[in-house]
C-alpha positions, -999 to 999 in steps of 0.1 A, spaced: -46 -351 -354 -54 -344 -391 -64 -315 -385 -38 -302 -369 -15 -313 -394 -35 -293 -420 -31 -259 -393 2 -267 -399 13 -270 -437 -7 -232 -445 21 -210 -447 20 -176 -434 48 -162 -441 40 -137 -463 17 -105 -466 -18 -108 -477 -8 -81 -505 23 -103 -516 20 -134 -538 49 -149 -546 68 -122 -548 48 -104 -564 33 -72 -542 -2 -69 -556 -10 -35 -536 10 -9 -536 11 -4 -499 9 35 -488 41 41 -471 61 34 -506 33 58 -524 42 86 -498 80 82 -501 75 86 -540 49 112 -541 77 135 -517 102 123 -543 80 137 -566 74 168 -550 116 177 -547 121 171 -586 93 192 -596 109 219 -574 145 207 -585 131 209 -622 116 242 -622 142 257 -606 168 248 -639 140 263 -658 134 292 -645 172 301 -639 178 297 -678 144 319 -685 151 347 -660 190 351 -664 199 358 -697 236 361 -689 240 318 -680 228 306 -708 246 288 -736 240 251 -751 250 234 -722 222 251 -703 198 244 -730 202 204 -731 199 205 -691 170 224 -695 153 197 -723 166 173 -691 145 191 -667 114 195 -688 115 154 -690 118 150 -653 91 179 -650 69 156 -674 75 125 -660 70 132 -623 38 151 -627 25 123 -644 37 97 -617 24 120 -592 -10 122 -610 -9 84 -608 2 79 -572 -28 107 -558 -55 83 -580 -44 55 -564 -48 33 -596 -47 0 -577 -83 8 -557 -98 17 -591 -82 -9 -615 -74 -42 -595 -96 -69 -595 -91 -107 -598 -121 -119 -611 -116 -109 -649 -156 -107 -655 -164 -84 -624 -148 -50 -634 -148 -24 -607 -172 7 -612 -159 34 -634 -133 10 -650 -130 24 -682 -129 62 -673 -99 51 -650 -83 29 -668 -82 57 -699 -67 81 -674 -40 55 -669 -33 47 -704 -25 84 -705 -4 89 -675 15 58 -682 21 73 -718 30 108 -705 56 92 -680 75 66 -704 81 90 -727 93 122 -702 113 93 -687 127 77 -718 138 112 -731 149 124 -701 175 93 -703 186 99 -737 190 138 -729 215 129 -703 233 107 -725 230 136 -749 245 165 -728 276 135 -722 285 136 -755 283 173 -762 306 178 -732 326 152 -750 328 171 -780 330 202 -766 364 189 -748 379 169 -768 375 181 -800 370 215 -791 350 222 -819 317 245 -814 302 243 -851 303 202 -847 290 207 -805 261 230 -824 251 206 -852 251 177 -826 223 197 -810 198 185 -840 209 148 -839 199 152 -803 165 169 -808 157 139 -833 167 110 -814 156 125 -779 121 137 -789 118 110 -818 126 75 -802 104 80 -772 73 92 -796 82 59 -820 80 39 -785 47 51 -772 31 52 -807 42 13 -807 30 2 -776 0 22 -768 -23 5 -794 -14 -29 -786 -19 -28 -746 17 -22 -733 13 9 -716 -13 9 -689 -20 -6 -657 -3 -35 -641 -2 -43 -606 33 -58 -612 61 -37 -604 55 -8 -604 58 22 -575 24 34 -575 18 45 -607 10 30 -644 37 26 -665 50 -9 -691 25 -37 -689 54 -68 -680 28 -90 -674 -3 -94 -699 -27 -112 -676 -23 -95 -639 -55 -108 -630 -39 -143 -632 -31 -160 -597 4 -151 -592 27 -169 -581 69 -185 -576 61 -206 -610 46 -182 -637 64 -173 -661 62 -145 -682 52 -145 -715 82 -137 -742 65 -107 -758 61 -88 -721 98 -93 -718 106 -79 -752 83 -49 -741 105 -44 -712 136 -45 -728 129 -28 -758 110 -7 -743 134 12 -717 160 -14 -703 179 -13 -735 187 23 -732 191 24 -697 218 2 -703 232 14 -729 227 46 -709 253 31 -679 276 24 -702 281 53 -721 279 83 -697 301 65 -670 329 63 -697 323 98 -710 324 111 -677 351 90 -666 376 97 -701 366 131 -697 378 133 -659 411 117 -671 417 139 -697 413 169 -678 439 160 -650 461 150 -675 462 181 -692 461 205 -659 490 181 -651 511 200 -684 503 236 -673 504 259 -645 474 270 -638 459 299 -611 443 288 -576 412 301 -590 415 277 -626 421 250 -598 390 255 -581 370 257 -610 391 218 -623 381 205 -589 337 215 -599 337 202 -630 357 172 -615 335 173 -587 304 170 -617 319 143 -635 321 120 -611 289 127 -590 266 130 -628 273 92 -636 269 80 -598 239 97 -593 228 86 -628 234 49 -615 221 49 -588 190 64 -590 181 43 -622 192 6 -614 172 1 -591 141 -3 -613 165 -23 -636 172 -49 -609 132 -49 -600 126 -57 -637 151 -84 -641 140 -104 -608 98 -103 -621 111 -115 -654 136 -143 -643 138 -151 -605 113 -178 -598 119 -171 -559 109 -139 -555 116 -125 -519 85 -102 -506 109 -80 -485 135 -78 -513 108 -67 -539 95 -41 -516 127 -27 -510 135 -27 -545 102 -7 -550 108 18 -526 139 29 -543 124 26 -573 99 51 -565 127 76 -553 153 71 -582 127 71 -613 110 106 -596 145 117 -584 165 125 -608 152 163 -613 160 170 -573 195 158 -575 201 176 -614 194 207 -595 219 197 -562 245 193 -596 237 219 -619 223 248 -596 238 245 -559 273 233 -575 275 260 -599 287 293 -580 269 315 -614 234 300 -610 236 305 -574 249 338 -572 219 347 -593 197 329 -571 208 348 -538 212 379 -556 173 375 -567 161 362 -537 177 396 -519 162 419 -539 130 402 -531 135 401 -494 143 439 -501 110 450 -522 92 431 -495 106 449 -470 99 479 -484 64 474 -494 56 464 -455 75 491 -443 55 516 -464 23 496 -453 30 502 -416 36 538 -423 6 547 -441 -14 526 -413 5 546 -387 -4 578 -400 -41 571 -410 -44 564 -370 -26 594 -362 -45 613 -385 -77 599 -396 -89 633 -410 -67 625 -436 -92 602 -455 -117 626 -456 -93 649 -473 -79 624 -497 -116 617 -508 -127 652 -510 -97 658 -533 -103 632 -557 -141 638 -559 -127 677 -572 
């Protein structure tokens, strides 16, 4: 009888990977649906960079600050992709503190490094897209270019500069690197200083990992969901009001209803792709009931919004522009054209060689004279 009543209190309700909420694994399906995340951005990305480097005639500042955008996502996902095809967690995890794994060092150095690389793409990839909210801001409000320009500097310092102060902080004392808390597959903010600890509904966290988390990157990212949903919503207000006032061309309208069409989708996207990691941080740091099933959801979205966002800026700022393209199609035709061309001048020159193979002969001859 006792021992059926022991059978009975084990509880087996939950994975073998997940502890209290906590997934200690990364299991592979949410590593494959990030590393194809990753693989759209870095296409997403490079195609914003390569449309401001080959067509001289679209760019401006506007262009430029999307472009410092879609070097941070290029940054960041490369690095999270680096760290998703090492597999960090069959390298790194172990819970017996005083048996390392072989090869522990070289790995974990490689993961100091991509966990450096990505916070700070990711970071400044945040604060450029705040940044190209304000110039848009200033550009239509105030309509005033020389101010729009000199922002463009304040930008470069705060963008570029606050991310390097971050990484500079936390690197040296053991906040970037490997923990198999929360993350998506890849290493990124230690939240939690001892992961080799038994995990479980009652640990807490100690204070300093939660003021590495906030300080660290949900402080902007809130600050982040304030400030470019208002811009983007003041700016969308603002424009109807003053289309409202004038009579404008079917064509003018068209144009109003893109640039609506981008304010409103830039901040949703934004959101959504971003919050999701948000929501994952604040249930590790403060829900002592951590659902397995909620966490791993949480993850999985995770892994697609914090390696999405250079896929969708393309969708915004190269399909929904008609100049971009236009260029686009217009290069990709000429392509298609040359190619042609070349194959069609192949196939003739095969053709007559097998028509003709006495022609050889006479081409040598000729270039031996």
């Amino acid at each position: 009888m006792e021992s059926d009543n022991s059978s009975a209190e084990i509880p087996i309700s939950e994975p073998p990977y997940c502890v209290g909420g906590h997934l200690n694994i990364i299991p592979g399906y949410i590593r494959v649906i990030a590393a194809i995340t990753c693989a759209l951005s870095i296409l997403g990305a490079a195609l914003i960079i390569l449309s401001y480097v080959f067509f001289k005639d679209l760019r401006n500042k506007a262009r430029e600050v999307i472009v410092h955008i879609s070097a941070m996502d290029l940054l960041t996902v490369a690095a999270n992709l680096f760290g998703i095809i090492i597999n960090f967690d069959s390298h790194l995890y172990h819970e017996d503190p005083l048996v390392l794994p072989p090869h522990y060092e070289t790995y974990n150095t490689l993961c100091k490094g991509q966990a450096t690389i990505a916070v700070f793409g990711n970071l400044s990839s945040v604060l450029w897209t705040i940044a190209i909210a304000v110039y848009f801001y200033i550009c239509i409000m105030t309509d005033n270019k020389k101010t729009a320009k000199r922002s463009l500097y304040f930008f470069y310092l705060i963008c570029y500069g606050l991310p390097l102060l971050i990484v500079v902080w936390f690197l040296p004392t053991g906040k970037l690197g490997y923990a198999p808390v929360g993350g998506s597959g890849w290493c990124s903010f230690v939240i939690d200083s001892n992961p080799t600890e038994k995990l479980d509904s009652s640990k807490k966290l100690d204070s300093r990992d939660i003021i590495t988390l906030f300080f660290g990157n949900s402080l902007w990212m809130y600050v982040s969901f304030i400030i470019i949903p208002f811009i983007c919503i003041s700016l969308l207000v603002y424009l109807r009001l003053k289309t409202k006032k004038k009579e404008i061309s079917n064509q003018d309208k068209l144009r109003m209803n893109m640039i609506e069409v981008k304010l409103l989708a830039v901040p949703i996207i934004f959101v959504f792709l971003r919050i999701w990691s948000e929501l994952l941080g604040i249930i590790t740091v403060y829900s002592n009931n951590k659902s397995c099933t909620l966490v791993t959801i949480l993850l999985v979205l995770g892994g697609i919004g914090d390696s999405g966002q250079g896929f969708f800026n393309a969708l915004i700022f190269c399909l929904l522009n008609a100049k971009v393209r236009s260029a686009y199609f217009k290069c990709i035709k000429k392509s298609y054209k040359a190619c042609k061309t070349w194959k069609c001048e192949k196939i003739e020159m095969k053709s007559r060689l097998i028509v003709n193979p006495d022609e050889i002969d006479t081409d040598q001859a000729s270039t031996q004279e």
